[in-house]
C-alpha positions in Angstrom: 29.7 -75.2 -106.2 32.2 -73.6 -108.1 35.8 -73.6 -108.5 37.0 -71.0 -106.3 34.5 -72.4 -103.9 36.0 -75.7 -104.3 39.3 -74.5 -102.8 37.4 -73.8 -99.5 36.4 -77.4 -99.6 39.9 -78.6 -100.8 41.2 -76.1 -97.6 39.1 -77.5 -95.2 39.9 -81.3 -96.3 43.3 -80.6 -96.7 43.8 -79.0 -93.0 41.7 -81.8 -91.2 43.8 -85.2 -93.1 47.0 -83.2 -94.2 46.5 -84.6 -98.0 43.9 -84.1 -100.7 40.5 -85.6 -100.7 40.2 -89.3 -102.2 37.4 -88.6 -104.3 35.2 -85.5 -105.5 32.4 -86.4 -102.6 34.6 -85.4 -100.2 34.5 -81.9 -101.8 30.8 -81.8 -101.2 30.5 -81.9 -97.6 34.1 -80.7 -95.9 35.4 -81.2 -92.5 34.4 -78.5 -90.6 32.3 -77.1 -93.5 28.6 -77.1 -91.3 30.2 -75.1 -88.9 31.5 -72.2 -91.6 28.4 -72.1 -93.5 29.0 -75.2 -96.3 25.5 -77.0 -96.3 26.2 -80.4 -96.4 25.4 -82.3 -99.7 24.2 -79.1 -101.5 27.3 -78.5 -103.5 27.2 -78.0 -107.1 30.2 -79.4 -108.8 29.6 -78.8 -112.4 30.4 -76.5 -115.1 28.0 -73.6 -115.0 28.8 -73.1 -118.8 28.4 -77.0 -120.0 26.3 -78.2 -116.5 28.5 -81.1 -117.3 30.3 -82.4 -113.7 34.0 -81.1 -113.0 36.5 -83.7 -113.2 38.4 -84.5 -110.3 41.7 -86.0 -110.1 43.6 -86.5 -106.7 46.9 -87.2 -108.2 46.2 -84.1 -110.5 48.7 -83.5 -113.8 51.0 -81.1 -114.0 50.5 -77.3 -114.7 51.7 -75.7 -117.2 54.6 -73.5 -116.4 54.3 -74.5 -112.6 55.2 -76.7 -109.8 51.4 -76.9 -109.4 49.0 -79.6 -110.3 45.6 -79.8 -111.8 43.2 -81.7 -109.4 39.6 -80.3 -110.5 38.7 -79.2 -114.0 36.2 -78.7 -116.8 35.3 -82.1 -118.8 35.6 -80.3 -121.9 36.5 -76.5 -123.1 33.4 -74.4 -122.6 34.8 -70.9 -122.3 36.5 -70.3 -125.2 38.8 -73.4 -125.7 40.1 -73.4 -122.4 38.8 -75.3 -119.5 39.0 -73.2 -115.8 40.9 -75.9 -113.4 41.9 -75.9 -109.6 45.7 -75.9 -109.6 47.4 -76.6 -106.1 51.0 -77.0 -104.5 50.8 -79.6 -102.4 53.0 -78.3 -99.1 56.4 -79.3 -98.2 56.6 -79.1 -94.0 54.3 -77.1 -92.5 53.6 -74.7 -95.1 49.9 -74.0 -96.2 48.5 -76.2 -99.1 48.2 -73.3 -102.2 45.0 -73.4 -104.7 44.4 -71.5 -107.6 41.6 -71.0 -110.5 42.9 -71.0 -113.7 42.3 -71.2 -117.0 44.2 -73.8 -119.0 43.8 -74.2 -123.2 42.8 -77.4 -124.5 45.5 -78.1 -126.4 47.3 -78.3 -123.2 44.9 -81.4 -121.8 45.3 -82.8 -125.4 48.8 -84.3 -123.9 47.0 -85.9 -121.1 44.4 -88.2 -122.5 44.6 -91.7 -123.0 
């Protein structure tokens, strides 16, 4: 699976429990994902670049230059020092949960590690 797949997943999850997924299994076999074509447990959640596995973080850290946060990303900067990461506005009401793909530098996750 890949990240713009991954919003499907995140879509699905999201409309069935109205929050995000606890973990990155949960990704891999969606609410409701048999019945739109997801085959269950056959996901790929890893880097096609690095084939190392996407990190997945449900409390996500912040964007840059967004309201959005960063749930799902690249371990490490593969494609040319940035990493590709899911970024999503978690909804206020009854709006519609927002995920995007994008590509964030490193030097940006370099403020995030412990």
């Amino acid at each position: 699976m890949r990240l713009h797949e991954a919003c499907g997943s995140l879509f699905l999850y999201f409309a069935q429990y109205n929050r995000l997924p606890p973990d990155v299994n949960a990704l891999k076999n969606p609410p409701g994902g048999a019945t739109l074509g997801v085959t269950p447990g056959a996901t790929d959640l890893t880097c096609p670049v690095s084939h190392k596995p996407y990190i997945y973080n449900p409390t996500g850290i912040p964007a840059p230059k967004s309201p959005a946060i960063l749930v799902l990303y690249d371990p490490e900067p593969s494609h040319h020092g940035y990493r590709w990461a899911v970024a999503v506005i978690p909804p206020e009401g009854n709006n519609a949960l927002i995920a995007d793909v994008i590509a964030v530098p490193e030097s940006y996750f370099k403020k995030f590690e412990k």
